[in-house]
C-alpha positions in Angstrom: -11.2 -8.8 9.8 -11.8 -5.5 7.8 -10.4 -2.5 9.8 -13.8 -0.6 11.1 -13.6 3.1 10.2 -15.5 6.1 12.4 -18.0 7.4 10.1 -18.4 10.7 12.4 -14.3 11.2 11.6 -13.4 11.0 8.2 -10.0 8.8 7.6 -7.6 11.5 6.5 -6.8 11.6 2.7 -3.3 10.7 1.9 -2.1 13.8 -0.1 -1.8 13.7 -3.7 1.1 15.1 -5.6 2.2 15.4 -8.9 5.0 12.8 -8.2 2.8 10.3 -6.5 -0.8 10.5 -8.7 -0.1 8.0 -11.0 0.3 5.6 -8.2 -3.4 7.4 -6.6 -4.8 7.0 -10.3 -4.2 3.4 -10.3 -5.3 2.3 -7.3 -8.6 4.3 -8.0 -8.9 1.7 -10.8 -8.3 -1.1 -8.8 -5.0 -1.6 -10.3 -1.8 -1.3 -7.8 1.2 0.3 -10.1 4.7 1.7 -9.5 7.3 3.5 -11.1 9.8 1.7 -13.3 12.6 3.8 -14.2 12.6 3.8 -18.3 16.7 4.3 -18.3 17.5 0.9 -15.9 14.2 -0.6 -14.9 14.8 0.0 -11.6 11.3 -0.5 -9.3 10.7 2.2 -6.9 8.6 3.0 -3.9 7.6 5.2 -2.5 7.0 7.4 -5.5 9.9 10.4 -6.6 11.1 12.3 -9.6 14.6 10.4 -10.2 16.1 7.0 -10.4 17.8 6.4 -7.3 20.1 4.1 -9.7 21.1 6.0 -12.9 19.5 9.4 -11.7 17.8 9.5 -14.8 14.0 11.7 -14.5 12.5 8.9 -17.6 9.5 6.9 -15.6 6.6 4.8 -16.7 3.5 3.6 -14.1 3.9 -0.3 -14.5 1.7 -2.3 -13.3 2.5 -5.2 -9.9 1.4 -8.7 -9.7 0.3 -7.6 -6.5 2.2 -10.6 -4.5 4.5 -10.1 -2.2 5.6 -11.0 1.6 4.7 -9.3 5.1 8.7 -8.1 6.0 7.3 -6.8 9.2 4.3 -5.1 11.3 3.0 -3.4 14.0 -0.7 -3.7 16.0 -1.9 -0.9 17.3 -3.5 -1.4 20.4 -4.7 2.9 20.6 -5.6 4.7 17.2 -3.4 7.7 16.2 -6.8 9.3 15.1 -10.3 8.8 15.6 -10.8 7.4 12.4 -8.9 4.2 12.8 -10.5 1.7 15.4 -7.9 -0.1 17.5 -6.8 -2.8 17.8 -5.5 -2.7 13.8 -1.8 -3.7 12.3 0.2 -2.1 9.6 2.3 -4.3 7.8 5.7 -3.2 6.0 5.6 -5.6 2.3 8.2 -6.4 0.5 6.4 -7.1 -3.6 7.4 -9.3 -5.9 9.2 -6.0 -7.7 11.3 -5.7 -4.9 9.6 -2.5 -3.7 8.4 -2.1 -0.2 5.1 -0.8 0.8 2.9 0.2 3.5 -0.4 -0.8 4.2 -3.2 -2.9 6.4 -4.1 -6.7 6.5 -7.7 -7.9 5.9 -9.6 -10.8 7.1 -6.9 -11.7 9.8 -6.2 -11.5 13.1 -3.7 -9.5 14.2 -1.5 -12.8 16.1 -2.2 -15.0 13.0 0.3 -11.9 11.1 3.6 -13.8 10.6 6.7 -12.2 8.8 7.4 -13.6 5.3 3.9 -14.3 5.0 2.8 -14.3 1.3 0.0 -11.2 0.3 -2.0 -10.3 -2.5 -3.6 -6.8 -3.0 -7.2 -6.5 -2.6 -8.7 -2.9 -3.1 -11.3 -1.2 -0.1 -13.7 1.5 -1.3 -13.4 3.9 1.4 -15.1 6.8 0.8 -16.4 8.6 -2.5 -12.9 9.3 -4.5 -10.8 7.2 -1.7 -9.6 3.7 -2.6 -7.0 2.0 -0.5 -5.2 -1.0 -1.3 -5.2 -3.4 1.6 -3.6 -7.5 1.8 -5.1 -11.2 2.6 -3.3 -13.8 3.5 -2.8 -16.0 0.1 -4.5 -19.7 0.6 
């Protein structure tokens, strides 16, 4: 189950910074990256200007298998904003990096969501400009 969007309300764009538009570029190519610190190879997510390990500012876009676990989630039952149809869930992922992201489920029910759960990324045309990576169930 695809989340349905309200065509007469846009879904808002997430904002894109200098910090975060490699990670935007990327997933506009249908390629989900993150930042590797250059210094340690430490992973990171969400997106920022220094290594939380050896504060160094030297980063690269590197790109994820895409894999990883549902750690946890949430089912809305009411939408925060008109765009969003309820009932939808928002998963918190743990990827193979060992970054964690947030993001939505596809072609599952929201009670067939289990924690630990293994994910791939699939990418969902939103809008002109606006690609979103979503998850499916693997097997």
């Amino acid at each position: 189950m695809s989340m349905v969007y309200d065509t007469e309300h846009p879904v808002p764009i997430p904002p894109i910074i200098w910090d975060n538009m490699g990670y935007w570029e990327g997933i506009n190519r249908h390629e989900l990256v993150f930042q590797r610190c250059k210094e340690c190879g430490t992973w990171r997510h969400p997106p920022r200007p220094v290594c939380p390990k050896c504060r160094s500012f030297e980063k690269e876009w590197t790109p994820s298998t895409g894999k990883g676990a549902v750690y946890s989630w949430v089912t809305y039952q009411e939408s925060p904003h008109p765009g969003f149809k309820a009932p939808y869930s928002v998963v918190l992922l743990e990827m193979e990096e060992g970054v964690r992201l947030v993001s939505n489920m596809v072609d599952i029910k929201p009670e067939e969501i289990s924690i630990g759960m293994p994910v791939e990324v699939v990418f969902e045309d939103i809008a002109e400009g606006l690609t979103l990576p979503k998850f499916r169930k693997v097997g």
